[in-house]
N, C-alpha and C positions, 0 to 999 in steps of 0.2 A: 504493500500500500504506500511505501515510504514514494514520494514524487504525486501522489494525489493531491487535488482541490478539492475543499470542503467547503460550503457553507457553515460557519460556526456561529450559534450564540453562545455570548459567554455571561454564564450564570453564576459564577462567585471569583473570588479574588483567591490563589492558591498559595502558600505557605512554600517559598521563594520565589513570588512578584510574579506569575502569570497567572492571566487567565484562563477560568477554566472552563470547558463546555461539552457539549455530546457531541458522541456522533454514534447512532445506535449504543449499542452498552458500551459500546468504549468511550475514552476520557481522554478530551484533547486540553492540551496545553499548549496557549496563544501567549507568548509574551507581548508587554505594551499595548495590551489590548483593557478593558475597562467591563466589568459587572454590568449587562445591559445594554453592549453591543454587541452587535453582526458582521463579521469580517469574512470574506473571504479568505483563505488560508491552506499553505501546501504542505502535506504532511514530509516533513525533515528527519523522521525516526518513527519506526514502528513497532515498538516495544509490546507486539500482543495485544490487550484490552489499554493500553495506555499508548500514544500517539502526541507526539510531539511534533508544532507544528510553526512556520510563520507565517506571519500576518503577508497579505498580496495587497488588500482593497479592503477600507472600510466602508463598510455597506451600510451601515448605521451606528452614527456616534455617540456617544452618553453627554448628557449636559454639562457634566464633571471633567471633560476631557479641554486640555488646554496647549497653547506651544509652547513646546519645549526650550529654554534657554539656551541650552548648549546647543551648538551646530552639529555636532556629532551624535547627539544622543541617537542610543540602539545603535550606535557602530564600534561597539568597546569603549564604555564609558563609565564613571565610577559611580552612576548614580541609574537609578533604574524607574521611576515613577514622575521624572518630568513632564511626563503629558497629564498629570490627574492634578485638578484644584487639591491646595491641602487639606481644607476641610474637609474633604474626600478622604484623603490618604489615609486621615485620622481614624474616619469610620472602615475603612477596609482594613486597617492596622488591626481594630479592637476585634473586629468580626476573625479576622487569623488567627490571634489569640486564641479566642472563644473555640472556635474550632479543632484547632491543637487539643485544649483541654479536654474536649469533649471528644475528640477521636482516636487522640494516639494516649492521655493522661484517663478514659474511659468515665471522666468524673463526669456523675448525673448534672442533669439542664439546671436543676434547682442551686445546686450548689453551686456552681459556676454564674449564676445568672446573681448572687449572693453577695458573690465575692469580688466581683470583677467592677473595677471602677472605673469613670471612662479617663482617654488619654490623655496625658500631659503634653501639651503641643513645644515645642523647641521654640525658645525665644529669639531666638536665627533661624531663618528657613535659609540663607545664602552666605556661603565664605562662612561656614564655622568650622572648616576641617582641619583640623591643624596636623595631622599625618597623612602621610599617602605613600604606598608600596609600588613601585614598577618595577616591570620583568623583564629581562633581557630578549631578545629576538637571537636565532644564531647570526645576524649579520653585525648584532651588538648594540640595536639599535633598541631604546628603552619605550614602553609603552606598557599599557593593560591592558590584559590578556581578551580577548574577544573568543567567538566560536572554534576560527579558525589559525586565528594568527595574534599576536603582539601589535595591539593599534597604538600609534603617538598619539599624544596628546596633543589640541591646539587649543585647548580650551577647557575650564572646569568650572564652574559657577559656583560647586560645594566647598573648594578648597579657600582657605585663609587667605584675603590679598600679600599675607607676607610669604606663605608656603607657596603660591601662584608665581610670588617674584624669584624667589631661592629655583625653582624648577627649570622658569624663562633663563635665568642666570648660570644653568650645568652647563659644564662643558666637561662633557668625562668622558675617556674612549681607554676603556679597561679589558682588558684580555683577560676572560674568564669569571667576568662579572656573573651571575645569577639574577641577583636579586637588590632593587636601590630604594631602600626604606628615605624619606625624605619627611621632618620630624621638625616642627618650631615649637617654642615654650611660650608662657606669656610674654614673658620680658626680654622680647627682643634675639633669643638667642635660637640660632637655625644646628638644623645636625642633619650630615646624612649618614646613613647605617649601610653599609658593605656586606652584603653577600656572594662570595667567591666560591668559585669552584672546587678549589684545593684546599682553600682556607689560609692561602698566604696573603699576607698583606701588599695591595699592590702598589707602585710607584707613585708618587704622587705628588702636584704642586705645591709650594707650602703657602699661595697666595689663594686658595681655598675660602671666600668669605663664608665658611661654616666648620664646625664641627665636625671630625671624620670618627667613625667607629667601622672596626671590622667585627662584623658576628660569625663568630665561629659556627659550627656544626652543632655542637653542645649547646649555641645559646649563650656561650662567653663572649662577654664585649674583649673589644682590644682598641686601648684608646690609640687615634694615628695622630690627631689635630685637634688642637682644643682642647675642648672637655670634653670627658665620659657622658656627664648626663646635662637635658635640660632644665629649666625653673617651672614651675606652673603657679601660680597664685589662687586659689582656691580661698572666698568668704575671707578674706585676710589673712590669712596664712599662705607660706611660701614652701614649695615641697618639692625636691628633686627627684628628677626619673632617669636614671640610669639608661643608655643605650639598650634595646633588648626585653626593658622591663614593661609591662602591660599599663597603658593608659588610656581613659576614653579620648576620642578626636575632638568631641565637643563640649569645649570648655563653658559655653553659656547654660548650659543644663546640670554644669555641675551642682548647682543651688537645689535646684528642685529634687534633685534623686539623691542627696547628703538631705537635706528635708524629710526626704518620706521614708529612708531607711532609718533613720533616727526615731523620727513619732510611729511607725509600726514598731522598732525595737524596744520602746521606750522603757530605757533602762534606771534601774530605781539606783539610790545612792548607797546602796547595801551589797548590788550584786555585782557579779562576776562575767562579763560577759566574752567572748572569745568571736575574733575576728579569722574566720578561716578563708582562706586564698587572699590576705589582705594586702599583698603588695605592697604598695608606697607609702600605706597608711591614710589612705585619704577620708576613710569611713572611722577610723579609731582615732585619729585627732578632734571629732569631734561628738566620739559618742563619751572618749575620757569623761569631758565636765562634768558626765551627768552619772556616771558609775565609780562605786568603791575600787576595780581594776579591771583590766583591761587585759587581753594577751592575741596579741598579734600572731600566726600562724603561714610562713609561705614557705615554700620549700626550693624558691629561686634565689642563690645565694644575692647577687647585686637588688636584688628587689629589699630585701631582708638588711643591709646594708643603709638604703635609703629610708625604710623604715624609722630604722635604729635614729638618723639623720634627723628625718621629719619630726621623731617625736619625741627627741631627746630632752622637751623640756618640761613632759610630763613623768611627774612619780609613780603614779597607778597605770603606767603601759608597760607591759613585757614584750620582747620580740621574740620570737622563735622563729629558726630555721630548722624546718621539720616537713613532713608530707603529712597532710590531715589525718591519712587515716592513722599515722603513727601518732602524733600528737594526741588522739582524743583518748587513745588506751590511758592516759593518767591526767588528763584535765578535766577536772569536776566546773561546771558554770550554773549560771540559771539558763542563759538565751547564747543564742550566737546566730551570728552577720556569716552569710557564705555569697562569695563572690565567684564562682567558678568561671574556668574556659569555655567560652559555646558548648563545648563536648560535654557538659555538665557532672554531675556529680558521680563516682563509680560508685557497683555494689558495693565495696568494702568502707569507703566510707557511708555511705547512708545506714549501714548496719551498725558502725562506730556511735553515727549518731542516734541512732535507734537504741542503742545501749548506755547513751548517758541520759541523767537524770534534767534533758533541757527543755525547762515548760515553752520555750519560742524558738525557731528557727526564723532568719530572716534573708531570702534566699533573692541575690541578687542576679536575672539572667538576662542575658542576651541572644537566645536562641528559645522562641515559644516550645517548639517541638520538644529540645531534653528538658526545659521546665515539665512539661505535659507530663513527660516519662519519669521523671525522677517527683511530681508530686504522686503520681500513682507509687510508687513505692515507699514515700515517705507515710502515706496514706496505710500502708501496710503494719509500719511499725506504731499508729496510733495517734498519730498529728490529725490536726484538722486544717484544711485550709480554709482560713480567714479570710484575706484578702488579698487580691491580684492589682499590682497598679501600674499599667503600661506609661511608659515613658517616651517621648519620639527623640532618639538622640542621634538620628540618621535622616533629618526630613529628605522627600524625595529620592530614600531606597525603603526596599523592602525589610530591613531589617528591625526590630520588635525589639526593644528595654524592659522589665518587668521590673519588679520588688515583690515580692509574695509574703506574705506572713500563713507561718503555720506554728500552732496551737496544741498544747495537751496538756 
């Protein structure tokens, strides 16, 4: 069937940004396509009852459909929902969610419909991205990665106007690049991050206006120029991130989602709470004020470093460098803050934490689907989930923020 034309309508929004539609019992998916309209469309993969297709000819458009900013958008671009008004996005964002929960997480309508509160819109819809990864091509030429090839860039309308200038400003021709992380902080200071093939460090200008790091294999920085890490400014505090180490891209949403993990966590001045996957410390600098102690938990040594850094001028913070599931064998708390990788949480720690005595988990995710999977499991060992609070800290891509409170 792969090379066929279909009429499609597309009747919901799918959980990585296409559209979804029939065609007989099978399930097509139309990217850049919108909930409510008709496109003609060629199927591109024929995967059985599931048919993967693209858009030829819209046949009827949704009211929510708008032009795109970028020139390139849908030809390898870092953003994926610039044809839909945001006020839309918002509502297709929540309905993902919801569906997740209830598909892959199997939690009843009731419960979900409960819990779930609607979205935090992102105080920047434009230029709030202050990182961006490009890929090498084998002719060495950098861009992101499209269907079939490595597209350049000429344009980005998501990224930072200073990350935007630092990009226009590369001039690098490296034998054996990979991969070229491109990274600003608040205060002015740019990095770019090195991914090689060998892992050797390569030649280099030293007139470079940024920060050079090579990331090893491992995930070890190796400072070339500059500094190791960036600055970020965060609610009045200043916080260093190490080359390599996980940071959100949008720094105007930090407010709202250090907000809602705090007043879901809400931790009394008695107890003990444990920050797991906590990184830089961005969530335990400001849960400290409010708790008797505090204990940080990540098992990335430079993360655990900047930690240590960030929060050195509280008494009631511990830092540990440990892996969760090691750590909770001998950490007693009331609640704990989990920030995991998209990949979310494994069996073995959810079983860790199914066996400590912790009346709140407060699970921070960015991927709906392993929240979905990992509250049905958490669901197993006797939490309840309380509340769901999606967050938009990607406008115009598909990707879904949560905060979850679960209960026992």
């Amino acid at each position: 069937m792969s090379g066929e034309t279909l009429e499609v309508e597309i009747i919901a929004m799918a959980h990585g940004g296409s559209g979804l539609g029939r065609a007989g019992k099978r399930t097509v998916f139309v990217p850049r396509t919108i909930p409510g309209e008709r496109v003609l469309a060629r199927v591109t993969q024929d995967k059985g009852r599931v048919l993967l297709a693209e858009g030829l000819r819209l046949l009827e458009a949704s009211a929510d459909r708008v032009y795109p900013r970028c020139a390139h958008f849908g030809k390898g671009c870092c953003s994926h929902w610039q044809h839909i008004d945001y006020p839309a996005q918002l509502l297709l964002k929540q309905d993902v969610l919801a569906d997740q929960l209830q598909r892959v997480g199997e939690l009843p309508e009731a419960t979900i419909a409960a819990a779930l509160r609607p979205l935090i819109a992102s105080p920047l819809l434009w230029g709030y991205n202050h990182h961006m990864t490009l890929h090498a091509a084998p002719d060495g030429q950098l861009g992101l990665p499209a269907a079939a090839a490595i597209v350049p860039l000429d344009e980005c309308a998501l990224l930072h106007p200073d990350l935007w200038a630092l990009y226009e400003a590369l001039e690098l021709e490296l034998d054996g690049l990979k991969r070229l992380r491109l990274q600003i902080g608040t205060e002015g200071d740019h990095m770019l991050i090195l991914s090689m093939a060998d892992d050797q460090a390569p030649a280099l200008e030293a007139d470079i206006a940024a920060s050079v790091n090579l990331l090893l294999e491992d995930n070890t920085a190796v400072n070339l120029i500059g500094d190791l890490h960036t600055r970020c400014a965060v609610r009045g505090r200043m916080f260093r991130v190490t080359a390599g180490s996980s940071v959100r891209a949008n720094f105007s949403q930090y407010d709202n989602l250090i907000s809602t993990v705090v007043a879901l966590l809400a931790p009394a001045a008695d107890e003990h709470i444990l920050d797991l996957y906590g990184g830089a410390g961005f969530f335990s600098a400001f849960i400290a004020p409010h708790a008797a102690q505090v204990t940080l938990v990540d098992s990335y040594a430079p993360a655990v470093t900047d930690a240590k850094e960030n929060l050195g001028d509280f008494h009631n913070v511990s830092v540990r460098k440990s892996t969760v599931e090691a750590a909770l064998n001998d950490l007693s708390a009331a609640a704990a803050v989990l920030d995991p990788l998209p990949a979310g949480l494994s069996i073995e720690a959810i079983d860790a934490l199914g066996a400590r005595k912790l009346s709140r988990l407060v699970y921070v995710s960015s991927d709906p689907a392993t929240l979905a999977r990992d509250a049905q499991r958490l669901l197993r060992h006797g939490y309840r989930l309380q509340v769901v609070q999606p967050l938009d800290l990607a406008p115009h891509t598909y990707y879904i923020d949560s905060v979850a409170l679960f209960t026992r």
